[in-house]
C-alpha positions in Angstrom: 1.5 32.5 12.5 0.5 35.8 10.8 -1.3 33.9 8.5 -3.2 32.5 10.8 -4.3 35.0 12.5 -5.1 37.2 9.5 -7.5 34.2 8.6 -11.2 34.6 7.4 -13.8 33.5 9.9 -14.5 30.1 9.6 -11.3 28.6 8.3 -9.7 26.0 10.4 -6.0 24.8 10.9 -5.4 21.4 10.8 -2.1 19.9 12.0 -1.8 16.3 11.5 1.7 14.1 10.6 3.4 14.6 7.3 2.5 12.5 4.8 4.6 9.8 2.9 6.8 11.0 0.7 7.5 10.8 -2.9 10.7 8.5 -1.9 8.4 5.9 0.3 6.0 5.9 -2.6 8.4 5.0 -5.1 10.5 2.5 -2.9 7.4 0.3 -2.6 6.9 -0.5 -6.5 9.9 -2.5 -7.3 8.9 -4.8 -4.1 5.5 -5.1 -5.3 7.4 -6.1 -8.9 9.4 -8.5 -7.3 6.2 -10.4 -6.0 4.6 -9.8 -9.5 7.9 -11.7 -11.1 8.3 -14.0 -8.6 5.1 -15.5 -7.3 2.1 -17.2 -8.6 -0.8 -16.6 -6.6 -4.2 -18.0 -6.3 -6.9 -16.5 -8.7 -10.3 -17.7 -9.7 -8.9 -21.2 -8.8 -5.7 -20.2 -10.7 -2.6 -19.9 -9.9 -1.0 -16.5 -11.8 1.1 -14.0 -12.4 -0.6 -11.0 -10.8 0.4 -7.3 -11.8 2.2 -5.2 -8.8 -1.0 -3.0 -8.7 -3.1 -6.4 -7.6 -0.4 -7.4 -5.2 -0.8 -4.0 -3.8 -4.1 -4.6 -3.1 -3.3 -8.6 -1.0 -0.8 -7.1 0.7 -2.6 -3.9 2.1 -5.2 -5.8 3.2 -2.8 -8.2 4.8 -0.6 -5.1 6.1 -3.9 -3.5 7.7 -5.6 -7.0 8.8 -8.2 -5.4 6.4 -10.9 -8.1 5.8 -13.5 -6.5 3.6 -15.0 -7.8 0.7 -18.0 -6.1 -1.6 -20.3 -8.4 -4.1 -19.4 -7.6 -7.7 -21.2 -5.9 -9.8 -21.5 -8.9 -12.7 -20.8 -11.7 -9.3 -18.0 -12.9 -7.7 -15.9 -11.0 -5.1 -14.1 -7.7 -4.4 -11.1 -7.4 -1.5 -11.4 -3.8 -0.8 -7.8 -2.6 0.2 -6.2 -0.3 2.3 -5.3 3.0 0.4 -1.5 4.2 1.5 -1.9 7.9 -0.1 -2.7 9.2 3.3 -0.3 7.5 5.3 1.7 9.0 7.6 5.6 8.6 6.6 6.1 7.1 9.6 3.2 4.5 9.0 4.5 4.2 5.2 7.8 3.0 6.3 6.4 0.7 8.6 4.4 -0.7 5.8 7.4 -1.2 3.6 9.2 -2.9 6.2 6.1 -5.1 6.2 6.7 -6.0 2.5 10.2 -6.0 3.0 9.8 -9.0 5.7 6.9 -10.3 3.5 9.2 -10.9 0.7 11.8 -12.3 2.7 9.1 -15.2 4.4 7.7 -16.2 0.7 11.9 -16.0 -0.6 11.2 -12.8 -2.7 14.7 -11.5 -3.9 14.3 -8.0 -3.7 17.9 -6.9 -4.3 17.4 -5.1 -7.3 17.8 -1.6 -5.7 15.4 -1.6 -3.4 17.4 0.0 -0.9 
């Protein structure tokens, strides 16, 4: 408290829920392996492998019912996703029981020390 009231003018304080932490972050990359290994998933017409960081991207947007999409640059499509650095921790764990029920719907093993 002494530090806030041995503020200069003009500075705010902002409270606001803690963020994710480093433990939420991590526990959501072997999941999003798991769907990398696992699935194929539609591409350009394609069905591929996608890298964890792409099926970040699907699954925010799913996660968020985040529908946005920009024109590319050279054509085609972007799916803007959700960004989870500024989650709260208690949104972040909601979000990986999202992937964790994902994974069990599409028969994703995600034994592998997820837990």
């Amino acid at each position: 408290m002494l530090a806030v009231k041995n503020a200069p003018d003009g500075w705010q304080v902002t409270l606001t829920e803690p963020r994710r932490s480093l433990d939420q972050n991590a526990a959501q990359w072997p999941i999003l392996q798991a769907f990398s290994q696992q699935l194929l998933w539609p591409v350009n017409g394609r069905r591929v492998q996608m890298s964890p960081d792409d099926w970040k991207d699907v699954l925010t947007a799913a996660f968020e019912e985040y529908h946005r999409v920009a024109e590319g640059l050279a054509g085609g499509r972007v799916i803007l996703g959700a960004k989870t650095r500024n989650w709260s921790r208690q949104k972040f764990s909601e979000w990986l029981d999202f992937l964790k029920a994902t994974a069990a719907e599409r028969d994703v093993d995600i034994s592998g020390g997820t837990d």
